[in-house]
Wavefront OBJ file of the C-alpha trace (Angstrom):
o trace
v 0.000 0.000 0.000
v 2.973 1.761 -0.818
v 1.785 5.804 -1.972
v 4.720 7.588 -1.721
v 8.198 7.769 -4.032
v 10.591 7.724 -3.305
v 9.968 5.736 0.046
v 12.808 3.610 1.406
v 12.445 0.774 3.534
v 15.191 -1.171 5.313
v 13.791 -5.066 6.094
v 15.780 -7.611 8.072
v 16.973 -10.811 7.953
v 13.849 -12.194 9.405
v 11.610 -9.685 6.648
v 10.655 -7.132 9.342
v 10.506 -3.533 8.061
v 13.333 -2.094 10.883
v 13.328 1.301 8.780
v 11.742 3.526 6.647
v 11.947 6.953 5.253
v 9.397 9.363 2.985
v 11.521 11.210 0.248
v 14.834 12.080 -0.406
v 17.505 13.081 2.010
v 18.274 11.230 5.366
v 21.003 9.393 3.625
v 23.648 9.247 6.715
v 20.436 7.705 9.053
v 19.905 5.370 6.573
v 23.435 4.072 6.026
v 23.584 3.557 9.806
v 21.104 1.918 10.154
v 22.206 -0.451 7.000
v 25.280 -1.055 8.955
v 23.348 -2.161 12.103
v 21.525 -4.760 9.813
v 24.720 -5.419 8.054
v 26.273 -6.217 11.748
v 22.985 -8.593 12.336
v 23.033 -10.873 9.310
v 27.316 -11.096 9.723
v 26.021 -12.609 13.672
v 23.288 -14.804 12.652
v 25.272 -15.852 9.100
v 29.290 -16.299 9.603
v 29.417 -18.364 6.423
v 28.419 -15.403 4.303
v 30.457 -13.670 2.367
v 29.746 -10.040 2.163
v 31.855 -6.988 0.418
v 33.763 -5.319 2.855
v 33.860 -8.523 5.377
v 36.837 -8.922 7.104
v 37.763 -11.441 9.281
v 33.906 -11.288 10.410
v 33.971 -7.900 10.557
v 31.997 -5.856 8.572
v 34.233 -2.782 7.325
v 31.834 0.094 6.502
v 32.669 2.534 4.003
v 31.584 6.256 4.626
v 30.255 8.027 2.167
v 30.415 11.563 1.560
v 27.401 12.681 0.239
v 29.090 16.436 0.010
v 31.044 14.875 -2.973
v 28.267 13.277 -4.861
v 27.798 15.973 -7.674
v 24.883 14.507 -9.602
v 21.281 13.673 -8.716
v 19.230 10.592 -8.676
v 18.010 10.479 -12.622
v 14.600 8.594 -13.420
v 13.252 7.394 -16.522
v 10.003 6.898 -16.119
v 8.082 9.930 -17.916
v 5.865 9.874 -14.545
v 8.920 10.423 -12.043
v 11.454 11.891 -14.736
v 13.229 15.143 -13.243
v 15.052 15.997 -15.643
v 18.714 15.678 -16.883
v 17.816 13.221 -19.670
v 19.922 14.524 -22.409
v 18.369 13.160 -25.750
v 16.443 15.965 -27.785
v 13.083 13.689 -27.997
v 13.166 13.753 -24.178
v 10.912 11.014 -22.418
v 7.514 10.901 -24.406
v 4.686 8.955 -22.455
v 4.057 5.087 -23.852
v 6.143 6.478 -27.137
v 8.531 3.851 -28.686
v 11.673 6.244 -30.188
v 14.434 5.714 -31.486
v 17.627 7.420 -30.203
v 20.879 8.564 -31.421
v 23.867 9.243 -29.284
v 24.227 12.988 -29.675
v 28.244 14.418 -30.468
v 27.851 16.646 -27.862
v 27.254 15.097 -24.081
v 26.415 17.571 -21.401
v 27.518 16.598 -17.876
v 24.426 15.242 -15.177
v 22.469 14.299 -18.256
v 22.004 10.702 -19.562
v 21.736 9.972 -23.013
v 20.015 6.604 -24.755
v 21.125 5.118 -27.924
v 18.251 2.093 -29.364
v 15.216 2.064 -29.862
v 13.398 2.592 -26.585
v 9.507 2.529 -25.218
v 9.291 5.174 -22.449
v 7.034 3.780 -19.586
v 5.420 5.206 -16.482
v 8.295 3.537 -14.287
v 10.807 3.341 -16.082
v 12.502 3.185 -19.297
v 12.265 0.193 -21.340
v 14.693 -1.454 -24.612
v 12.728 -2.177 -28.007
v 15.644 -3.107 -29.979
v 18.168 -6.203 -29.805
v 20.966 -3.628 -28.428
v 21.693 -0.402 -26.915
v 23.278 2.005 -24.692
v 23.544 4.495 -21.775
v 25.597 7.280 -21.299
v 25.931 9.637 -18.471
v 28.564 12.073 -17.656
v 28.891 12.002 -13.560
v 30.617 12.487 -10.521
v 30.018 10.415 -7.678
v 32.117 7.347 -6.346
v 29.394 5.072 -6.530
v 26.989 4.100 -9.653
v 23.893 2.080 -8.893
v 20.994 1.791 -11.011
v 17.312 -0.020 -10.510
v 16.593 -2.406 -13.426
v 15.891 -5.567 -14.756
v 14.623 -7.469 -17.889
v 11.698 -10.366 -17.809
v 13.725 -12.024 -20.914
v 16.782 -11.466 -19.368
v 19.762 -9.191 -21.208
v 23.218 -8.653 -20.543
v 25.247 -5.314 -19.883
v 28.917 -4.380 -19.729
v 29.811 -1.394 -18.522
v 32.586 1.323 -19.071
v 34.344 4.437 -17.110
v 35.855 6.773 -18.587
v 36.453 4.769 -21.694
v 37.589 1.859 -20.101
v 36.345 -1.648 -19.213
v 35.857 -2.143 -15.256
v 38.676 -4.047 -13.259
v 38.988 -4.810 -9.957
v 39.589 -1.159 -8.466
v 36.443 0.193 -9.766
v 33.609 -2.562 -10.366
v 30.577 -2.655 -8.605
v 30.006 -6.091 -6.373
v 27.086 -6.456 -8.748
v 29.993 -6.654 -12.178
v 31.489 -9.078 -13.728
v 34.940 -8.563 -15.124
v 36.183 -9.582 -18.535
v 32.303 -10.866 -19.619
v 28.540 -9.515 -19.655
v 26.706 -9.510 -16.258
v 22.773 -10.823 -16.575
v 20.384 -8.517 -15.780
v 17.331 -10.055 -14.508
v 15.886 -9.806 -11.425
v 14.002 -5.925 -10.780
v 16.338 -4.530 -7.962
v 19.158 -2.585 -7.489
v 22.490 -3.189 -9.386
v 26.040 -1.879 -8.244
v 27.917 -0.723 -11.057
v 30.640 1.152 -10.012
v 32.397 1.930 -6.714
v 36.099 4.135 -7.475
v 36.626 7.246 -6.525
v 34.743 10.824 -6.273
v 35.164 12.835 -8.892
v 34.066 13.671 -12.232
v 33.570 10.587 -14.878
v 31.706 9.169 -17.900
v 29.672 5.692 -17.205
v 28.798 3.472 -20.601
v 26.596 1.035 -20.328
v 26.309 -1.472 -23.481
v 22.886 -3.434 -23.393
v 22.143 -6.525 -25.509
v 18.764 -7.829 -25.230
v 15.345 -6.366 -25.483
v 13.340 -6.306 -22.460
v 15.951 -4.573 -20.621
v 14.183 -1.853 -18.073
v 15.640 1.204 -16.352
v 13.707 2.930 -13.660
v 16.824 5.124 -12.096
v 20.287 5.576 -11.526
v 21.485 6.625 -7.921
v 25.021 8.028 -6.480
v 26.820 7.396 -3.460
l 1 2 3 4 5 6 7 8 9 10 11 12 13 14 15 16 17 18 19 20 21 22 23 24 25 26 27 28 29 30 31 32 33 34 35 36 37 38 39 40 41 42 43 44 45 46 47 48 49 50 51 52 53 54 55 56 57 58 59 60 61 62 63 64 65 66 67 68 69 70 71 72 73 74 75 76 77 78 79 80 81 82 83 84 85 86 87 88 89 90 91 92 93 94 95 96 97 98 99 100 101 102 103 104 105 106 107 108 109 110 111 112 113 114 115 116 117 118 119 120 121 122 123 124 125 126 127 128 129 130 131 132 133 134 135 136 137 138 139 140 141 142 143 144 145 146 147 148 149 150 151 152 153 154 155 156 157 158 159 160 161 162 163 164 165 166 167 168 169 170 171 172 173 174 175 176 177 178 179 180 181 182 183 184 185 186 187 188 189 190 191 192 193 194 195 196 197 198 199 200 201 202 203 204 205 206 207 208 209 210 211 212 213
């Protein structure tokens, strides 16, 4: 009975709601609390392997929210904000096909395919395509996923991801599946000011947002 976006909610590892927060902002109450949660499942769960984990220990990164430079983006035409780059902009229920534009203005993200622009979110009509988006941030998640599954790869700056900059949701050296609808960790490097490529191969692919960290 969800009515609000965005609306957070932090659930445990027994699937009881221990958080939740109306609209933007609150970022450093929620990333405690995801610590305390974080601590929790390590206790109950010593077998599992989590990013970060040292010998049981869960190492938290801070993040500096003063340094994140761009905004959460949205592609659905009913929550877009802005900074989407493209000239045809996001037309309700309008399949269109883009071109990847010689000029790329920073905080705006740019499609190339043929795309159907949904309520929620953003959604790939042709066998291929890709995103663009000129950034600065140290981390790159975005919501997705794809009922027929596809497959992205994703560059910085140019370059293929290694093991100083990948996401914990990124493969290296081959595509990573996109299926499941949740969030995906792209990229986690350093702050400062990049360019993020992502190369999609398989229709059915669906975008609802990228967010920063």
């Amino acid at each position: 009975k969800n009515r609000y976006w965005p609306h957070k909610y932090l659930i445990d590892i027994d699937g009881f709601v221990r958080h939740d927060h109306i609209g933007e902002g609150a970022y450093a109450e929620t990333e405690r609390v995801i610590r305390e949660l974080l601590k929790e499942k390590m206790e109950r769960e010593r077998d599992v392997k989590l990013l970060g984990a040292v010998d049981g220990k869960v190492e938290a990164v801070d993040v500096e929210f003063g340094k994140v430079g761009t905004p959460e983006i949205y592609f659905g035409y009913g929550f877009a904000r802005g900074n989407f780059g493209n000239e045809e902009g996001l037309q309700p229920n309008e399949i269109i096909e883009y071109k990847l534009p010689k000029e790329i203005k920073f905080n705006y993200a740019y499609f190339d395919g043929t795309w159907k622009i949904n309520n929620d979110d953003s959604e790939l009509v042709s066998d291929g395509g890709k995103i663009v988006l000129p950034y600065s941030a140290k981390v790159v998640n975005i919501v997705a996923g794809s009922e027929s599954g596809s497959e992205i790869e994703v560059f910085v700056d140019n370059e293929p991801l290694n093991e100083e900059n990948r996401g914990f949701d990124m493969k290296l050296n081959k595509p990573t599946e996109i299926n499941d609808f949740k969030l995906y960790s792209l990229v986690d490097f350093e702050y400062g000011p990049h360019t993020i490529r992502i190369n999609i191969k398989g229709k059915g692919f669906k975008i609802n947002t990228f967010t920063f960290g």
